[in-house]
C-alpha positions as CSV (number, residue, x, y, z in Angstrom):
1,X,-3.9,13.7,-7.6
2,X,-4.9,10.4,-9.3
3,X,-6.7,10.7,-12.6
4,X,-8.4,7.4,-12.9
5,X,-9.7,6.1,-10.2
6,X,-10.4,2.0,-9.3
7,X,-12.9,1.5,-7.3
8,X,-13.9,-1.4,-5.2
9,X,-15.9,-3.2,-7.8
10,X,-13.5,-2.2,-10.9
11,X,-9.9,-1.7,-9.6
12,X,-6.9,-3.4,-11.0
13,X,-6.5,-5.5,-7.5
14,X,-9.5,-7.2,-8.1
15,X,-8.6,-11.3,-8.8
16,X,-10.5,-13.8,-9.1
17,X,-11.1,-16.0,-5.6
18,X,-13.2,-18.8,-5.8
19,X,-10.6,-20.7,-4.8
20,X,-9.2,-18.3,-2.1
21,X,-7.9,-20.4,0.9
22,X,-7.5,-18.1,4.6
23,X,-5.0,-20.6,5.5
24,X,-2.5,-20.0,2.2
25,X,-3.1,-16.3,2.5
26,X,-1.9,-16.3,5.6
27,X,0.6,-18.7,5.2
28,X,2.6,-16.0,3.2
29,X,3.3,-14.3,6.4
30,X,5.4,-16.9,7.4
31,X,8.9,-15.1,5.9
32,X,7.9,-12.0,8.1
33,X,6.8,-14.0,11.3
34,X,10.1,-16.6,11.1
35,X,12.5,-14.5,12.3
36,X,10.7,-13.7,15.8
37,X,8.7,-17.3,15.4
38,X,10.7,-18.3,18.9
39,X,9.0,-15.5,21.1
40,X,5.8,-16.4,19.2
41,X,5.7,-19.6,19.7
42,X,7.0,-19.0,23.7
43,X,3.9,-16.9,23.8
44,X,2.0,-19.2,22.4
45,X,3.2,-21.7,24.7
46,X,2.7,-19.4,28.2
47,X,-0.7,-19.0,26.8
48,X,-1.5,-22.4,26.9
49,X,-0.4,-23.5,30.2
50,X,-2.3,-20.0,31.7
51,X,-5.3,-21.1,29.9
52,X,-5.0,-24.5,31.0
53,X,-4.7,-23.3,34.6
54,X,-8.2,-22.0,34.8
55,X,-9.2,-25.7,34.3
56,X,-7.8,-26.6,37.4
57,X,-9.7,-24.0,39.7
58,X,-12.9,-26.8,39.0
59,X,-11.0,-29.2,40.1
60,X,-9.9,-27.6,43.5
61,X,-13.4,-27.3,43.6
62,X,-14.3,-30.5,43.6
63,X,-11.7,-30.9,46.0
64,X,-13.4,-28.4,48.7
65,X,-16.6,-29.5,48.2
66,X,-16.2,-32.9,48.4
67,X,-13.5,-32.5,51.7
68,X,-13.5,-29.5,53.4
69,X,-17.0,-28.6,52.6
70,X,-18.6,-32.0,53.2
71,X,-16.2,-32.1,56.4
72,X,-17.5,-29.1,57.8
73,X,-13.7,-28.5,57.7
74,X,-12.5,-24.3,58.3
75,X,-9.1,-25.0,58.0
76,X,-9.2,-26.9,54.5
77,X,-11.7,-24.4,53.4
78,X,-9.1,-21.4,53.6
79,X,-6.5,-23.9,52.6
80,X,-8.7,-24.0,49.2
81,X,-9.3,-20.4,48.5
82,X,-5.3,-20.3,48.7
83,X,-5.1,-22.4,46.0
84,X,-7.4,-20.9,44.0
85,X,-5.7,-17.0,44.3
86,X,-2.3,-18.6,43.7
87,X,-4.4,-20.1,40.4
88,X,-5.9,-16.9,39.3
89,X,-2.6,-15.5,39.8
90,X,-0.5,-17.1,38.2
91,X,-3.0,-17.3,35.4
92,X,-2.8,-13.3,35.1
93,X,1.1,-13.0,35.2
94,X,1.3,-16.0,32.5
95,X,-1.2,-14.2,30.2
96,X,1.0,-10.8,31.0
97,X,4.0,-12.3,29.9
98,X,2.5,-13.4,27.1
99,X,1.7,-9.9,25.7
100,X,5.3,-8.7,26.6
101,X,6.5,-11.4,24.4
102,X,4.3,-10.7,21.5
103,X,4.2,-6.8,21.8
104,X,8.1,-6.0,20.2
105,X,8.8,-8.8,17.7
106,X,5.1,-7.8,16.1
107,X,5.7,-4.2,15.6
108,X,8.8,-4.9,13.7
109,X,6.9,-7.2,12.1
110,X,4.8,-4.4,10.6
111,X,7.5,-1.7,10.4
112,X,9.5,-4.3,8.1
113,X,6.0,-5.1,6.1
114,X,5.4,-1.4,5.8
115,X,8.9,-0.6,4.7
116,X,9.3,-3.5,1.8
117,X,5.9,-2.3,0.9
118,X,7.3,1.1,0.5
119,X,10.7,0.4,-0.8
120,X,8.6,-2.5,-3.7
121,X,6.3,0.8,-4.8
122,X,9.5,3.0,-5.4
123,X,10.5,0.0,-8.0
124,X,7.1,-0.8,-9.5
125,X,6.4,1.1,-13.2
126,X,4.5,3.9,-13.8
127,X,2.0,2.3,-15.8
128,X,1.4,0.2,-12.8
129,X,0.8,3.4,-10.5
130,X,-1.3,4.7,-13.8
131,X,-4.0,2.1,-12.5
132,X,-3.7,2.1,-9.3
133,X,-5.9,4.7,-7.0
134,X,-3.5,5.9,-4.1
135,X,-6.3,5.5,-1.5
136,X,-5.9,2.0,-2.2
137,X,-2.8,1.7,-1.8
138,X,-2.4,3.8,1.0
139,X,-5.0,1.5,2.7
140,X,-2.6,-1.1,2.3
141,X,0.4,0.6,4.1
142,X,-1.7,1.5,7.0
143,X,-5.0,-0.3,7.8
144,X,-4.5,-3.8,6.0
145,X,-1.0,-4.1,8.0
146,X,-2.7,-3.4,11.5
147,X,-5.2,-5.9,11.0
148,X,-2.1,-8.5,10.3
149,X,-0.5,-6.9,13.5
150,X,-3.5,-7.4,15.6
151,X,-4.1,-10.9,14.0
152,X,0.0,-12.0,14.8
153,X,-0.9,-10.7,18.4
154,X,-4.3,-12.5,19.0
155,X,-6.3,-14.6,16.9
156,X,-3.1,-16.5,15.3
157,X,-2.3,-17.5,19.1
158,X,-6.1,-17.5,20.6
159,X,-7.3,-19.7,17.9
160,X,-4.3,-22.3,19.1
161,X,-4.8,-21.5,22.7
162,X,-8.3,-22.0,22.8
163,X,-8.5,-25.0,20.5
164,X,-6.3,-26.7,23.0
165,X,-8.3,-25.2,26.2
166,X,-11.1,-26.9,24.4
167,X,-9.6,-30.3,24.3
168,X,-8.1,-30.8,27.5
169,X,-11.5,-29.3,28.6
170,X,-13.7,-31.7,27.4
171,X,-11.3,-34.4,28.3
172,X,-11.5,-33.9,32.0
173,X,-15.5,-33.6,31.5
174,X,-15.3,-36.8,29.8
175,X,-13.5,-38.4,32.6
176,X,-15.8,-36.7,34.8
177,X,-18.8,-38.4,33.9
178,X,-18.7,-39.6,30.2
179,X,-23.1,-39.3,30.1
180,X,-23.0,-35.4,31.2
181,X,-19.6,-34.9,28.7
182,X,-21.5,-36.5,25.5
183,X,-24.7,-34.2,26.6
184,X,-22.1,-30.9,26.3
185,X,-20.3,-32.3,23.0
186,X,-24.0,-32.7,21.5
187,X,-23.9,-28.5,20.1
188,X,-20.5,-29.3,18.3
189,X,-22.0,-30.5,14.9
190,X,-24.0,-27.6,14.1
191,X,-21.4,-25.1,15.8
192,X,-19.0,-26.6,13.3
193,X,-21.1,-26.2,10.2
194,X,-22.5,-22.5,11.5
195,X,-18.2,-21.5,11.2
196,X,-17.7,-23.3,7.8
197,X,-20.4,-21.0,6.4
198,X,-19.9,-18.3,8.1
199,X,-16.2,-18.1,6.9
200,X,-16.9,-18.1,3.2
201,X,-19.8,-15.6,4.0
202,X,-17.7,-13.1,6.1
203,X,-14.6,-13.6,3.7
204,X,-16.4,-12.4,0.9
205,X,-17.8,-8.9,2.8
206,X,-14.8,-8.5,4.5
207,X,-12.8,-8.4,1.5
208,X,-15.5,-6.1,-0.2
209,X,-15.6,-3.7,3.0
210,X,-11.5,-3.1,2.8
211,X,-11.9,-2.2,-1.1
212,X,-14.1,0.2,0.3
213,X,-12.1,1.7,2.9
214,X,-9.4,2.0,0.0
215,X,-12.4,3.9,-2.3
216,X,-12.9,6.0,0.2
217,X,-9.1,6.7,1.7
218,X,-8.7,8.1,-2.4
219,X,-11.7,10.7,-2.0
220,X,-10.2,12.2,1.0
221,X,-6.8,12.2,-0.2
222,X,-7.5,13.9,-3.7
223,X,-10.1,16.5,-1.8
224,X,-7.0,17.2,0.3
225,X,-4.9,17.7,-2.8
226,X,-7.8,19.4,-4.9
227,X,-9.1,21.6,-2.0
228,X,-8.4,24.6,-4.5
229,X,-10.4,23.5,-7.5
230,X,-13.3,22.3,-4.9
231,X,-13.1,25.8,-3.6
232,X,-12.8,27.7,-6.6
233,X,-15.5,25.8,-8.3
234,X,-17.9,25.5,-5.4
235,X,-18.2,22.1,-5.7
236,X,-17.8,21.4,-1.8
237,X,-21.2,20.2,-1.7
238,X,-21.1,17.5,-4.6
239,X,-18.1,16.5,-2.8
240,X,-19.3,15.5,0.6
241,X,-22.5,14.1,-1.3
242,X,-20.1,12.0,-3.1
243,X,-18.1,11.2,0.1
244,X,-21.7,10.3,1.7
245,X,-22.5,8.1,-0.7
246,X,-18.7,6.1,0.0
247,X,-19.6,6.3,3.7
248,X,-22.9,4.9,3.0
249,X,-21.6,2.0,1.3
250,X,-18.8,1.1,3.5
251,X,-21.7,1.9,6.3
252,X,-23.9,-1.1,4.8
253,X,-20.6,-3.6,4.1
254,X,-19.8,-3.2,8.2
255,X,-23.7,-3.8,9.3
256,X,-23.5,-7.3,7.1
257,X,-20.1,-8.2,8.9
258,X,-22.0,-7.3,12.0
259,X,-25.2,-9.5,10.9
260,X,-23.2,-12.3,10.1
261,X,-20.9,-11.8,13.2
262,X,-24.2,-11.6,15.3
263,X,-25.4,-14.6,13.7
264,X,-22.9,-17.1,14.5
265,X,-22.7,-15.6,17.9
266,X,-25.8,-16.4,18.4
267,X,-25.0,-20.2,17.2
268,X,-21.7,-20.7,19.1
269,X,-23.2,-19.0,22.4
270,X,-27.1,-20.3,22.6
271,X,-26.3,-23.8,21.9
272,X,-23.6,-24.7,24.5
273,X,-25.8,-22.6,27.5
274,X,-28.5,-25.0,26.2
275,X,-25.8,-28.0,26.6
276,X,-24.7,-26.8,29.6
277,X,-28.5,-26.2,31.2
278,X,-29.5,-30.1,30.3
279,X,-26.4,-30.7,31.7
280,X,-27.1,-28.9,35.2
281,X,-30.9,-30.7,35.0
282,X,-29.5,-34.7,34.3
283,X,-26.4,-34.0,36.8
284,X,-28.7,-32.8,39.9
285,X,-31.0,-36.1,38.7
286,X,-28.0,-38.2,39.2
287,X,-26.7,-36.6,42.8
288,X,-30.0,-36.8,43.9
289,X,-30.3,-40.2,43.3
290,X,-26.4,-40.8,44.4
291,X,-25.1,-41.5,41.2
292,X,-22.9,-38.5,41.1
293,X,-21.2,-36.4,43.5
294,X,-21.9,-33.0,44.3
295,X,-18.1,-31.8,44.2
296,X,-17.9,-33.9,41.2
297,X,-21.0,-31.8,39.3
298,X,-19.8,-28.5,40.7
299,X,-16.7,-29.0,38.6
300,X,-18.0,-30.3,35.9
301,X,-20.2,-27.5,35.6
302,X,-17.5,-25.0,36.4
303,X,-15.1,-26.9,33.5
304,X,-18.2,-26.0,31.2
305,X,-18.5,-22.7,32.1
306,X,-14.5,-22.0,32.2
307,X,-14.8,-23.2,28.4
308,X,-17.0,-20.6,27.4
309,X,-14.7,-18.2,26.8
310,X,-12.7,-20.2,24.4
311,X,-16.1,-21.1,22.8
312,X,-17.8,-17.9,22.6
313,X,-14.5,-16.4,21.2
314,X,-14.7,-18.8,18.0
315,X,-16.7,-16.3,16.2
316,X,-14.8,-12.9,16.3
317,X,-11.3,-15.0,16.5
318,X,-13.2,-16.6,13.1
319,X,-13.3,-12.8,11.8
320,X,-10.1,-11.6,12.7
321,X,-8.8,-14.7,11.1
322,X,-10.5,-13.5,7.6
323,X,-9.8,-9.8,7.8
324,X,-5.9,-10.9,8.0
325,X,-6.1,-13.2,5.0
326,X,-8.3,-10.5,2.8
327,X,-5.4,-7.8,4.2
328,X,-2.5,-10.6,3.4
329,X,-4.3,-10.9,-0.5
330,X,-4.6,-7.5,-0.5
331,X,-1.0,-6.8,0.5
332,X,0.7,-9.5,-2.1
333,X,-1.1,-8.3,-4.8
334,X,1.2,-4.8,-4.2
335,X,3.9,-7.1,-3.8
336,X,3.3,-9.5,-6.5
337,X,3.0,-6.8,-9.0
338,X,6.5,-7.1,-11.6
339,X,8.9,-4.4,-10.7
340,X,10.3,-2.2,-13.3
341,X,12.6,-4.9,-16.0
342,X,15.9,-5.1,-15.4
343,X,16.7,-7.6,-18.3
344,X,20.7,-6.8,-19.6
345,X,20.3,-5.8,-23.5
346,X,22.4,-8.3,-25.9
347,X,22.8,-5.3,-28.2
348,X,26.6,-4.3,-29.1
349,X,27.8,-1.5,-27.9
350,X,28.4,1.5,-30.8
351,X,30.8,3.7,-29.6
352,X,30.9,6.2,-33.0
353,X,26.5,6.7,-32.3
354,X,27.1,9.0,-29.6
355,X,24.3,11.2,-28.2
356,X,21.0,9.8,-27.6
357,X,19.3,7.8,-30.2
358,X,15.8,6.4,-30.8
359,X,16.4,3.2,-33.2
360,X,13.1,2.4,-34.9
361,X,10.9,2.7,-31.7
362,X,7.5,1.6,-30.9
363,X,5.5,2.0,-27.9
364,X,2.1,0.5,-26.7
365,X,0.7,1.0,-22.9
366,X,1.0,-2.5,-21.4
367,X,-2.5,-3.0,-20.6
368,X,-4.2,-1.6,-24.3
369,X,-5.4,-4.0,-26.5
370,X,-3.1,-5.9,-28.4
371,X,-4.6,-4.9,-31.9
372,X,-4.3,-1.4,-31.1
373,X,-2.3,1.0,-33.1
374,X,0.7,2.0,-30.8
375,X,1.3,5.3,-29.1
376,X,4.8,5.7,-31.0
377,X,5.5,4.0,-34.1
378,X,9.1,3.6,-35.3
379,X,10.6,6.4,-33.9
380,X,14.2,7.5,-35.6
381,X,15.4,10.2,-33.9
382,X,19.3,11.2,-33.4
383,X,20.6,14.1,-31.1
384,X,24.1,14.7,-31.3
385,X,26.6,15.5,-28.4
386,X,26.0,18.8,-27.3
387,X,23.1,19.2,-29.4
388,X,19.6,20.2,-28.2
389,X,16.7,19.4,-29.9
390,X,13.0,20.1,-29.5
391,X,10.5,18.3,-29.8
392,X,7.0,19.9,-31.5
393,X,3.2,18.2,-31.9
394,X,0.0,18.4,-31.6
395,X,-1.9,17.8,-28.3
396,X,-2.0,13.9,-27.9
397,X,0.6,13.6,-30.1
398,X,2.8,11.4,-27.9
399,X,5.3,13.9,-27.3
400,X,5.0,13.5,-23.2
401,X,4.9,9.5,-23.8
402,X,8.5,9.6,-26.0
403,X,9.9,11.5,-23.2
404,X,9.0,9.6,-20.8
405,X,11.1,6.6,-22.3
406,X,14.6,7.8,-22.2
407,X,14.8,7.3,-18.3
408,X,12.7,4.3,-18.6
409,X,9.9,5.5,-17.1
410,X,8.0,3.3,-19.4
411,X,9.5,0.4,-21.5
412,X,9.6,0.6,-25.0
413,X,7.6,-2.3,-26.7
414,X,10.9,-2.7,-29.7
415,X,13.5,-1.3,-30.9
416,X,16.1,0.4,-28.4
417,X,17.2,3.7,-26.9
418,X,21.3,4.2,-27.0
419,X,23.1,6.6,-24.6
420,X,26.6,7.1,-26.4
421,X,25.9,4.2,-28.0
422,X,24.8,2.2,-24.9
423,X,21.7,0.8,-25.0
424,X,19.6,2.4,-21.4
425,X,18.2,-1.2,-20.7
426,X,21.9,-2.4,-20.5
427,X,22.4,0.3,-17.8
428,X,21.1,-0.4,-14.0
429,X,18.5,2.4,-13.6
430,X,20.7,4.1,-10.8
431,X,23.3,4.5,-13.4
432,X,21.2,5.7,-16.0
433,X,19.3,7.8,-13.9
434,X,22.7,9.2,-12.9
435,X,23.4,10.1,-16.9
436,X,19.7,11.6,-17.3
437,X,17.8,14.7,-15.5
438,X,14.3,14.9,-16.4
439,X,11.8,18.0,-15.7
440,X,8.1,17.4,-15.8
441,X,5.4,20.3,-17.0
442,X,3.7,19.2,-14.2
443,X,6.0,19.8,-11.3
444,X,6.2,18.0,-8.2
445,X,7.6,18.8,-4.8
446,X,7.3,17.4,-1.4
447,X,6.9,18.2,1.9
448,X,10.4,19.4,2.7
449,X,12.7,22.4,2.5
450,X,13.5,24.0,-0.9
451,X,17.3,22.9,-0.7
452,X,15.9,19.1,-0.4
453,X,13.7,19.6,-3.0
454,X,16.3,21.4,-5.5
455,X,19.3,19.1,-4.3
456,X,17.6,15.6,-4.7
457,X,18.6,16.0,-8.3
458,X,22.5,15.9,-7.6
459,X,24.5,13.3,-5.9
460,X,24.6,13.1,-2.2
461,X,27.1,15.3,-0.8
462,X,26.3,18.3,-3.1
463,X,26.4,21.5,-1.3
464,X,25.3,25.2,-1.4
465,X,27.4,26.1,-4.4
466,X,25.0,23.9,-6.7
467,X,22.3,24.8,-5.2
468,X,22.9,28.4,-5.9
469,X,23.7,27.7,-9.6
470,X,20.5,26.1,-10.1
471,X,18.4,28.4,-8.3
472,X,20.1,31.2,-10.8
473,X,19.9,28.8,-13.7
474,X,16.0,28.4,-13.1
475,X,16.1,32.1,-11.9
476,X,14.6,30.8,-8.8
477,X,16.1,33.5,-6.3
478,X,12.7,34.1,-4.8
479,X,13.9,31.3,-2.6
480,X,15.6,33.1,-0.9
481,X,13.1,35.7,0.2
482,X,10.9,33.2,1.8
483,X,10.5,33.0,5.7
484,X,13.8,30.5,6.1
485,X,15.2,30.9,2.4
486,X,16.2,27.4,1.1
487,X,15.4,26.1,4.1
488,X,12.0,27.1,4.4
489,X,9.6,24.2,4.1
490,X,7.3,23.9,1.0
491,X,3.7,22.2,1.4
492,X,2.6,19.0,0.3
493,X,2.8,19.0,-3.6
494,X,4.4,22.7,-3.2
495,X,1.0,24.5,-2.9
496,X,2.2,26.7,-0.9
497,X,3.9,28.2,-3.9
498,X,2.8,29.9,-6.7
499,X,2.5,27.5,-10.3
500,X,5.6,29.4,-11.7
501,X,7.6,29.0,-8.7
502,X,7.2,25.3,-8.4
503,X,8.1,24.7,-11.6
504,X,11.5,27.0,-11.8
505,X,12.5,24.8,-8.8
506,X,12.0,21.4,-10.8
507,X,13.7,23.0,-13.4
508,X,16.2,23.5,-11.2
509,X,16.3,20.2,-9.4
510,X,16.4,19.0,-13.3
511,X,19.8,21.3,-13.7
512,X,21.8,20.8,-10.1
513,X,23.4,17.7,-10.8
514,X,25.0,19.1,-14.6
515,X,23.4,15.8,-16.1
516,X,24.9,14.6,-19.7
517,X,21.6,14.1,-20.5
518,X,18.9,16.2,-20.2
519,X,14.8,16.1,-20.9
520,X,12.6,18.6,-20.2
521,X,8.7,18.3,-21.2
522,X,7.8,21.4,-21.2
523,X,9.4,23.1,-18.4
524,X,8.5,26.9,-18.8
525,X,4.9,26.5,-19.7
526,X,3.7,28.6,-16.2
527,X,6.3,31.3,-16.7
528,X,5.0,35.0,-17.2
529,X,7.2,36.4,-20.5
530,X,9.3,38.7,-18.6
531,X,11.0,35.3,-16.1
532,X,10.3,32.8,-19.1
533,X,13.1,35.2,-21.3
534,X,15.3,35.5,-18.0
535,X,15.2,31.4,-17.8
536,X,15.9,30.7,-21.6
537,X,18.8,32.7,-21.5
538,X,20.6,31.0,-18.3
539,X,19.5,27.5,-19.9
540,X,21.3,28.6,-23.1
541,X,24.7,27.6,-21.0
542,X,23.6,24.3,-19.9
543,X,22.3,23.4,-22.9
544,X,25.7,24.2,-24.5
545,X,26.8,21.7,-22.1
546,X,24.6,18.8,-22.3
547,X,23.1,17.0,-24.7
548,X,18.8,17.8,-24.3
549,X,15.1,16.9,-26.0
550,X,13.0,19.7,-25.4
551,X,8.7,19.4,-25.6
552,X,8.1,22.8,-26.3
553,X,5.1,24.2,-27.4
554,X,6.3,28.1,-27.8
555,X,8.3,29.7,-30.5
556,X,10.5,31.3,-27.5
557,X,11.2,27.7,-26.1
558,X,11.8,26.3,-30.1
559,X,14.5,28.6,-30.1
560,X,16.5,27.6,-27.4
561,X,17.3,24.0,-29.2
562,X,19.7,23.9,-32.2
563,X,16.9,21.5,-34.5
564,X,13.5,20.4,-34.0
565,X,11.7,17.6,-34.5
566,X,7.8,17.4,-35.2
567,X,5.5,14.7,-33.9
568,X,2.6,14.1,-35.7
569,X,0.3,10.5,-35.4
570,X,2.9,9.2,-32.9
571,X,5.8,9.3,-35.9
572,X,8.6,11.6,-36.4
573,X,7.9,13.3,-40.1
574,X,10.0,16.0,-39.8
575,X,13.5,17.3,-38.8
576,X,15.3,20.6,-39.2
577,X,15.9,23.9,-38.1
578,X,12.8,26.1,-36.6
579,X,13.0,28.4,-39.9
580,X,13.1,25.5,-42.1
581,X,10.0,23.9,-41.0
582,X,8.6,27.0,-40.8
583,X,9.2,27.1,-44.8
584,X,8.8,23.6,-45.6
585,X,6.4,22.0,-43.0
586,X,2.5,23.2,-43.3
587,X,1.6,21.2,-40.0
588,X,4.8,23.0,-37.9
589,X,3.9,26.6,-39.4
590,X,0.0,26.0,-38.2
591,X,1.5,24.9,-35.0
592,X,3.7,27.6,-34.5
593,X,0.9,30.2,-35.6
594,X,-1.3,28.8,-33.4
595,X,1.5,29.1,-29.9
596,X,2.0,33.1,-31.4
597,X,-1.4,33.6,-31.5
598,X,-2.4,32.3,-27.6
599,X,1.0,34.2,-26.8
600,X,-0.5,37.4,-27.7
């Protein structure tokens, strides 16, 4: 479950865009779109000459009226309304092919969006999914990348297809008769000026109204997650209010894009009908007074009305057009967010320092203030081969944090880390995952069997023998009593287990792979005595065969490391044995008393 929450107004992916341009957003597309930009543009292409075939059915009409019609002549008559089914036909296969074209090359489109999307999170810091809300980035994966599908497979052709409907259109009225063109072409001014303000507008709420949808994606996804403490604290109630209220908002951000989307509507569809109705009056003037030809005015007036489609479609292709640049910002900001550093240290290599050192270490969170004291503060801590040392502190204390740096889940701000003497940020993070197990106090598992979830801690290939071993290291054997044993499937976040359970099988995920390295933080913190003494004493082996830093916060877990080190202030000031802190540390013997005394 996130703990801090960005919200539309607040979150991290909020930039600044008073210079936003639709057409560069969407321009970034273009390494996703080139490699099916041939069927595209074939599409594109199909769709023209269908579109542009509805501009000849007028002139067939001018044709019959003008012949046939005026000739009193059956046989042309028929001979016309041939032509125009073969028209209308053609027009509906052309437009068919066109969506074949399109429908294939766009859904890879978005499966290869959604999966660099995917694979880019996997490789993007924690601190960076620290700020993040997941609703928002979920709403990335899913919603913003349909709108660039649907924009790929409509608006980016339409607005092409119907731009050059409308020119070819306007030509043949102009040929026509130039008098009744200039009458239709008189609406084009202010429809132009209506779509440069309505873009800005609709930009701006449509951008607002997908923040919104992320807001709310986040409330149901942590009321999914939570559902336990919203039951157990009967806070269902404040809950929905709260979801309400989201609803509410999003509610009032989709009626502005309808008001605004009504408005121009209005604009682009009321002001060509009135063009087209003066048109209509000073044509029939001109036939009656033998100026102009009836078959000539019928398809005139059946050009104008052919191009009210590609008119009346400015607006909502207008919309589309913005949603797909605010869901193209909204995707590259994911995407333009730094991946995890994989800068090759210059340090030498030390090969009498084995065992994992801290060399004068300091850590700040990359988005605290700069004058802020730092979380650690030159951190000089040495654990020998084979040696296991715990680590002891105050809540707060950093102790979670200093973990958290070995595998590089954060980057320390100076000094280095050395694994056998090898600095970790000289080390690919495969490799030096490879070296290091880590198991959190908070556990996580996913929504897979209990073999997957154990086994994604050893290298691929390892089999049931490991598995066993860990599940007896972690004294996890209740796995096997379960509906399918290992291969029973544990819920989302492992709530389907109890808070002991899922943590004896990260402990054992932690364990599988005999790491040379290992980090726990905390691991045996929801154990009941009786399995927390069972578990210490199978660790005792593999801890006699790896080197380990313990967070512990009992005197039972204290014991299982060979020296301990205390953290107080975000500074190591003490190192030793647990009886000699005991006698020669006030802060370690308060902290001690205090574990003994919750114990009982």
């Amino acid at each position: 479950m996130v703990t801090t929450r960005a919200t539309a107004e607040d979150s991290p992916d909020r930039t600044d865009r008073r210079d936003r341009s639709a057409v560069r957003a969407l321009l970034r597309l273009w390494p996703y779109v080139r490699p099916v930009r041939v069927r595209l543009f074939s599409a594109a292409c199909v769709a023209i000459v269908a579109s542009c075939l509805s501009l000849v059915i007028p002139l067939v009409l001018k044709w019959m009226v003008d012949g046939p019609v005026a000739d009193r002549d059956p046989a042309g008559v028929w001979l016309g309304a041939l032509y125009l089914l073969l028209l209308g036909f053609a027009e509906a296969l052309l437009f068919g092919l066109r969506r074949w074209l399109v429908a294939r090359p766009l859904a890879g489109v978005e499966a290869a969006m959604r999966a660099d999307l995917y694979r880019h999170l996997q490789r993007l810091p924690v601190a960076f999914h620290d700020r993040w809300a997941s609703g928002q980035l979920l709403s990335r994966g899913t919603t913003d990348l349909m709108l660039l599908r649907m924009f790929l497979a409509f608006p980016l052709t339409f607005l092409l297809v119907n731009g050059v409907t409308i020119l070819v259109g306007v030509i043949i009225m102009l040929l026509q008769d130039w008098t009744l063109g200039l009458v239709i072409l008189i609406p084009a001014v202010p429809v132009l000026v209506t779509c440069v303000i309505f873009e800005k507008r609709y930009a701006a709420v449509a951008r607002r109204a997908q923040d919104q949808v992320g807001d709310l994606t986040t409330v149901v996804e942590e009321s999914v997650l939570g559902i336990r403490i919203i039951k157990g604290f009967g806070r269902h109630r404040s809950q929905a209010r709260a979801f309400k209220e989201l609803s509410g908002t999003l509610r009032g951000t989709e009626l502005r894009k309808a008001r605004l989307l009504a408005t121009i509507w209005g604009v682009i569809v009321t002001l060509p009908e009135l063009a087209i109705g003066a048109a209509l009056v000073l044509g029939a003037v001109q036939v009656a007074d033998g100026e102009l030809s009836a078959g000539t005015l019928v398809a005139f007036l059946s050009t104008a009305l052919a191009l009210r489609w590609p008119v009346d479609s400015i607006g909502f292709l207008l919309a589309m057009s913005q949603e797909a640049a605010t869901a193209t910002e909204r995707y590259f900001e994911v995407m333009d967010a730094e991946s995890e550093r994989q800068e090759i240290s210059t340090a030498k290599e030390d090969r009498t320092d084995l065992g994992l050192r801290f060399h004068d270490v300091r850590f700040r969170y990359p988005d605290a203030p700069a004058d802020s004291s730092p979380v650690l503060d030159r951190i000089d801590l040495h654990i020998q081969p084979g040696e296991s040392m715990a680590l002891v502190g105050a809540t707060g204390s950093g102790k979670t944090t200093l973990t958290a740096l070995v595998p590089r889940l954060h980057e320390v701000t100076s000094g280095r880390i050395t694994l056998d003497g090898d600095d970790i940020t000289a080390m690919s993070r495969e490799q030096l995952r490879s070296l290091v197990s880590v198991a959190f106090e908070e556990p996580t598992l996913f929504s897979a069997s209990v073999a997957d979830n154990v086994l994604m801690g050893a290298e691929d290939g390892a089999g049931e023998l490991e598995l066993e071993r860990a599940l007896g290291v972690a004294q996890a054997d209740f796995a096997h009593a379960l509906p399918h044993g290992t291969g029973t499937q544990v819920g989302e976040q492992g709530l389907s287990l109890s808070g002991g359970q899922r943590q004896r099988l990260a402990l054992a995920r932690a364990v599988v792979g005999r790491p040379r390295f290992l980090v726990l933080d905390d691991p045996l913190s929801a154990l009941d005595v009786h399995t927390e003494a069972a578990v210490e004493a199978a660790l005792r082996d593999v801890l006699a065969e790896t080197t380990a830093l313990i967070v512990a916060h009992r005197p039972s877990t204290v014991l299982l490391a060979d020296r301990v080190a205390l953290l107080s202030g975000g500074r190591i000031t003490a190192v030793g044995t647990h009886h000699e802190l005991l006698r020669t540390n006030a802060e370690y013997a308060h902290l001690m008393a205090g574990t003994e005394e919750a114990d009982r």
